[in-house]
C-alpha positions as CSV (number, residue, x, y, z in Angstrom):
1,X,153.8,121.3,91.7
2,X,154.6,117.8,93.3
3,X,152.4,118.2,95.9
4,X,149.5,119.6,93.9
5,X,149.8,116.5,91.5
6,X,149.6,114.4,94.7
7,X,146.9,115.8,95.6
8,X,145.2,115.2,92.7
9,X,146.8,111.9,92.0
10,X,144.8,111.0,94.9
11,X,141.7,112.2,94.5
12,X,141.8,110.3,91.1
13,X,142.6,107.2,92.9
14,X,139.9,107.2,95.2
15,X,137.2,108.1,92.4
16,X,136.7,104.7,91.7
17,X,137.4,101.5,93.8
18,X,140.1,103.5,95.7
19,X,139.4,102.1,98.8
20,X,143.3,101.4,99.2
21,X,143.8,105.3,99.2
22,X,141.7,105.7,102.4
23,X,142.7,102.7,104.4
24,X,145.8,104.7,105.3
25,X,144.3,107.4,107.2
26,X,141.9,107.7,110.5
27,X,138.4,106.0,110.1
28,X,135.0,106.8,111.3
29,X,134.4,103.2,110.7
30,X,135.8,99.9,111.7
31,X,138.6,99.3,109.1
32,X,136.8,96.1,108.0
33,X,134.2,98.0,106.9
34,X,136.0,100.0,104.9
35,X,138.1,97.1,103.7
36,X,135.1,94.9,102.8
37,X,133.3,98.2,101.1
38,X,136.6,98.5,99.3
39,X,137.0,94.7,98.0
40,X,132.8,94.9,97.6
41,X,132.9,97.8,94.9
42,X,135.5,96.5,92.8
43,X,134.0,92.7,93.2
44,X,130.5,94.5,91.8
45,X,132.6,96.2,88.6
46,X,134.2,93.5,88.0
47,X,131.2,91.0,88.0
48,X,128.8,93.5,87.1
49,X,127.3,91.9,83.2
50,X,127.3,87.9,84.5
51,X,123.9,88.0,85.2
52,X,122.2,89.5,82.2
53,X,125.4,87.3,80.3
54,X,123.8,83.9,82.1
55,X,120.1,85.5,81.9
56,X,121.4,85.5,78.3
57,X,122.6,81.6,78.1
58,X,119.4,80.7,79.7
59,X,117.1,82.0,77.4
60,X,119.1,81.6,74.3
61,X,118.6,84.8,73.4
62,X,118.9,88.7,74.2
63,X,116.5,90.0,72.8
64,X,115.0,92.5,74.9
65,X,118.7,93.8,75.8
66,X,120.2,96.8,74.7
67,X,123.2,96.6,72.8
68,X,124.1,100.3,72.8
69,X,124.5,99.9,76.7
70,X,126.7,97.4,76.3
71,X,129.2,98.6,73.7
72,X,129.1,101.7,75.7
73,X,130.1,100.3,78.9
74,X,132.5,98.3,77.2
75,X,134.0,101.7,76.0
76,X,134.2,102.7,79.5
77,X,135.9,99.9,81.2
78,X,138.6,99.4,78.5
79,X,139.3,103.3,79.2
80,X,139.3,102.7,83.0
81,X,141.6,99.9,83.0
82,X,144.2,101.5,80.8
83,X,143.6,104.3,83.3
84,X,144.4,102.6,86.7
85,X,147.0,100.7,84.9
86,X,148.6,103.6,84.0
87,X,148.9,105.3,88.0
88,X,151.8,103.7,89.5
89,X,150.1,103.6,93.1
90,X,147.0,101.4,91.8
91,X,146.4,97.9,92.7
92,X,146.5,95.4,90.2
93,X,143.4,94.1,92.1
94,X,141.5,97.3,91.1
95,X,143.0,96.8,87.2
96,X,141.9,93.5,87.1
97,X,138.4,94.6,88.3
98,X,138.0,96.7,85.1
99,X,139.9,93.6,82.7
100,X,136.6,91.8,84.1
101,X,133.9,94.2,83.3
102,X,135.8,94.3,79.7
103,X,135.7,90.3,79.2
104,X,132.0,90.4,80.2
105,X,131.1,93.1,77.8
106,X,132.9,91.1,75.1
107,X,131.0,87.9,75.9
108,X,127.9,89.5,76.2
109,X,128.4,91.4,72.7
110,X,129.7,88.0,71.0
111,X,125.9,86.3,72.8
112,X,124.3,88.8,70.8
113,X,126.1,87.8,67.3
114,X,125.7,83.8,68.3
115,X,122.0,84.2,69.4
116,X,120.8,86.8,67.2
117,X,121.4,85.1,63.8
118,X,119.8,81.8,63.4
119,X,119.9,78.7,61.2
120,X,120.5,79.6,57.5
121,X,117.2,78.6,56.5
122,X,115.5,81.0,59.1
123,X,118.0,83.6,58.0
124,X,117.0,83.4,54.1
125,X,113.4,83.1,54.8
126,X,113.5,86.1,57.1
127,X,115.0,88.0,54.2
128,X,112.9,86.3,51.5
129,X,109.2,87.6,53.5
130,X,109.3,90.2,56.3
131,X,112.2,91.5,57.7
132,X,110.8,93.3,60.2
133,X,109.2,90.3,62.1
134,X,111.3,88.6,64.7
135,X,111.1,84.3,63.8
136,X,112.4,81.8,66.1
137,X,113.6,78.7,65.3
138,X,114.6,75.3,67.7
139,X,118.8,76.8,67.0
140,X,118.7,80.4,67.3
141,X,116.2,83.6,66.5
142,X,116.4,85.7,63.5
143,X,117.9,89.4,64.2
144,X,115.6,91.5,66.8
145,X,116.2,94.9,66.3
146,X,118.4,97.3,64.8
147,X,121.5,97.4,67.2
148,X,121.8,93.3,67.4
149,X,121.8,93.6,63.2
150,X,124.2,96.0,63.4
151,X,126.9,94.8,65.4
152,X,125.8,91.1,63.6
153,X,126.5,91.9,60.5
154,X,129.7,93.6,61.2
155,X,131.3,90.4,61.9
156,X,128.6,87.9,59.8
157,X,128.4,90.0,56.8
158,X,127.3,86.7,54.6
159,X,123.6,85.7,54.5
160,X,124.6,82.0,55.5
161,X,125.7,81.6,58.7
162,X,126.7,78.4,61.1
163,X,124.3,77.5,63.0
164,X,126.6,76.1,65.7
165,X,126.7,78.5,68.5
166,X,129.2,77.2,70.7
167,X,131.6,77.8,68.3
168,X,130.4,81.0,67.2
169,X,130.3,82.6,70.7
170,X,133.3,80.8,71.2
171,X,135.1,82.7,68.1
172,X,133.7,86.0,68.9
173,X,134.4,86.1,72.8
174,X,137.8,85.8,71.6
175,X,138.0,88.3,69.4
176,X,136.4,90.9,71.2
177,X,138.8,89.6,74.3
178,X,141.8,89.9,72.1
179,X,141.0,93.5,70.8
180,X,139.9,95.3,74.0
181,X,143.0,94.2,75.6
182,X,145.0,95.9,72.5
183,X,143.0,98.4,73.0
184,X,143.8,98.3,76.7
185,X,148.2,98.2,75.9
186,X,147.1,101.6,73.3
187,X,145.3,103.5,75.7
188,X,147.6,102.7,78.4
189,X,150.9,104.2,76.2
190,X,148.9,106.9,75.5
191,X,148.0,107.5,79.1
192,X,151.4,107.6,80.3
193,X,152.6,110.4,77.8
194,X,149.3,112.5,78.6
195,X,149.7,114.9,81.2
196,X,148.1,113.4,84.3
197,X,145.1,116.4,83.9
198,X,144.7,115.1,80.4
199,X,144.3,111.2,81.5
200,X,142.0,112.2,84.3
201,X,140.2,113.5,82.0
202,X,140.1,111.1,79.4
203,X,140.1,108.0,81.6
204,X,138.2,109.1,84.6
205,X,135.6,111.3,83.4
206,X,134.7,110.1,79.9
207,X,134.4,106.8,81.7
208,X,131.8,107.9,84.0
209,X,129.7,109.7,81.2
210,X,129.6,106.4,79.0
211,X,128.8,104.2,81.7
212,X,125.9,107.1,82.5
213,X,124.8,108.0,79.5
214,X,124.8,103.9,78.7
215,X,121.7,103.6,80.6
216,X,119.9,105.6,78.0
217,X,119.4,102.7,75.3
218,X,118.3,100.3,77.7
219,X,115.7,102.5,79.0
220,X,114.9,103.2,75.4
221,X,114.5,99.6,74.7
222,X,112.3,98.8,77.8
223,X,109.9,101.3,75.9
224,X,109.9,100.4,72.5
225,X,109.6,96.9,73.1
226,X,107.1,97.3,76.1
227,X,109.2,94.4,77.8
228,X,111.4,94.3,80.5
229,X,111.7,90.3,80.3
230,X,115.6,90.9,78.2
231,X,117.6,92.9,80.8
232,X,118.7,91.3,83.9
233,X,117.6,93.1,87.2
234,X,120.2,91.4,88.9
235,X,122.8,93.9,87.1
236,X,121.4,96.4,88.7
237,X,121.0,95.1,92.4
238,X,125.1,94.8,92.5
239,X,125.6,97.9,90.2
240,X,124.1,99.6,93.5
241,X,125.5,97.6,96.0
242,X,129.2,98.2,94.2
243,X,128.7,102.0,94.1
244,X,127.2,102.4,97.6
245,X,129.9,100.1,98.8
246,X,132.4,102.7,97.0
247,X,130.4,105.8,98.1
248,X,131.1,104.7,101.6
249,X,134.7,104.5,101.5
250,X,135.0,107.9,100.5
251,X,133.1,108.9,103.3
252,X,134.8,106.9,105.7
253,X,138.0,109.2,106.7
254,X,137.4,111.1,110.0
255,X,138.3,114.3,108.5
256,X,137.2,114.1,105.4
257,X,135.5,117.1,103.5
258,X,132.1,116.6,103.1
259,X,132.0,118.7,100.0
260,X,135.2,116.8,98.2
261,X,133.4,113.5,98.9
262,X,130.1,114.5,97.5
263,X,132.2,115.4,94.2
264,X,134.1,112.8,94.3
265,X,131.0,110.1,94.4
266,X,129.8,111.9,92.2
267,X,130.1,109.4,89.8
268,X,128.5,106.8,91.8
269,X,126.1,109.0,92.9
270,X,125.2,109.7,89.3
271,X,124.8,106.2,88.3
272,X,122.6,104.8,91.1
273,X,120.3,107.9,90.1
274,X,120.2,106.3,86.0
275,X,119.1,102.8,87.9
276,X,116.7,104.2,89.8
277,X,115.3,106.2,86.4
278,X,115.4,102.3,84.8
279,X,113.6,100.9,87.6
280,X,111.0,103.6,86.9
281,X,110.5,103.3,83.4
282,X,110.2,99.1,84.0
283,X,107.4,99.8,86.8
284,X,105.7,102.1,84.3
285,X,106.4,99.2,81.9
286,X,105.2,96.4,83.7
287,X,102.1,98.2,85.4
288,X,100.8,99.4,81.9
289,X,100.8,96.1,80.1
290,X,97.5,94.9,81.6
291,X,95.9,98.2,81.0
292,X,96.9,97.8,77.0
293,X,95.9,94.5,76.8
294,X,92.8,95.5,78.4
295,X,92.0,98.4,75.9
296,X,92.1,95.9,73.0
């Protein structure tokens, strides 16, 4: 039984960033490599939202954005960190990684309540004439679709806001900080009296689903709104970079079985397949803007 759980103690580990697992055996590739691949895919996680969070700053805004992708990756990392934390044998490095991702998703989430909600003037007038059209004003825009008024008026139930929003993204980075890490202490508890089939399962797996299946609003968004202007491409050029860094790894041990390591990058695999599906619907996006504009 020990060394069945080792063996799949392992294979967990090397699922995601677990480039440490394979540096201890025979390489088919300098170990370098699969050191800098290793420190490469957990960099990518952990840095993965900063450019759509300072494509976000720039523009003041994030419209354009989907917040289901985000609250949905957020799920995932906060899973995946009380995950690694939770298997003895895992780096804090690789922990920390996923603590990142978290914090991002917070500050990217707390961008949308502190951009998204405008001066109180705008807000009333919005409310007073047409609720459905987005209004921009010199402090802030008005709420631009359903997802950003959702998760707004969680927190900003009242119709008057502040307009100040330094102090509001300040506030809500914060508390989205403070509650994914409680969530983080939870999960992990409950991940160390799971059996270790049960916490693969829950914090391996369902990870890799929500970070997939996250893709799915921002793709949504690109076609509703006929703009790709809100989402960051950036995200996606280390999102791919991380994952093929990762993929690599798991190739890298001489004797490694070809068909373990395809199911084990699986998830990897999977998501650079959903960024190549985004890329498609943005060229389709992109290319089929002149031709509408044309028509009318």
């Amino acid at each position: 039984h020990s060394s069945s759980h080792s063996a799949s103690s392992k294979r967990r580990h090397i699922q995601l960033g677990g480039a440490w697992t394979a540096m201890s055996e025979r390489m088919r590739f300098p170990a370098w490599v699969v050191s800098a691949c290793g420190i490469i895919g957990a960099a990518a996680f952990a840095l993965l939202l900063l450019p759509q969070a300072l494509q976000n700053a720039r523009r003041q805004s994030t419209k354009g954005m989907s917040v289901g992708m985000i609250l949905l990756w957020h799920v995932g990392s906060v899973l995946s960190a009380a995950f690694y934390a939770s298997l003895p044998e895992s780096p804090l490095w690789v922990v920390l990684s996923m603590c990142a991702c978290s914090f991002f998703c917070g500050l990217v989430e707390a961008q949308v309540i502190a951009y998204n909600v405008g001066s109180s003037e705008d807000f009333v007038k919005m409310t007073d004439e047409d609720s459905t059209t987005d209004t921009e004003s010199p402090q802030g825009e008005t709420l631009s679709s359903p997802g950003c008024a959702a998760l707004s008026s969680a927190l900003m139930p009242c119709k008057r806001v502040s307009n100040k929003h330094p102090a509001t993204l300040a506030i809500a980075t914060v508390a989205f900080t403070v509650l994914a890490g409680l969530a983080v202490v939870i999960l992990y508890l409950v991940f160390c009296a799971l059996p270790a089939e049960a916490t693969f399962d829950v914090g391996n797996i369902v990870p890799t689903s929500l970070f997939a299946v996250g893709f799915l609003p921002q793709v949504n968004e690109f076609v509703s709104q006929r703009d790709v202007s809100g989402y960051s491409f950036a995200v996606t050029a280390i999102d791919i970079v991380g994952c093929s860094a990762n993929s690599l790894v798991l190739y890298a041990p001489v004797d490694v079985n070809a068909s373990q390591a395809a199911r084990d990058a699986a998830p990897f695999l999977t998501i650079i397949a959903m960024h190549g599906v985004l890329l498609g619907v943005a060229g389709f996006v992109v290319c089929a803007r002149p031709a509408r504009a044309s028509a009318f």
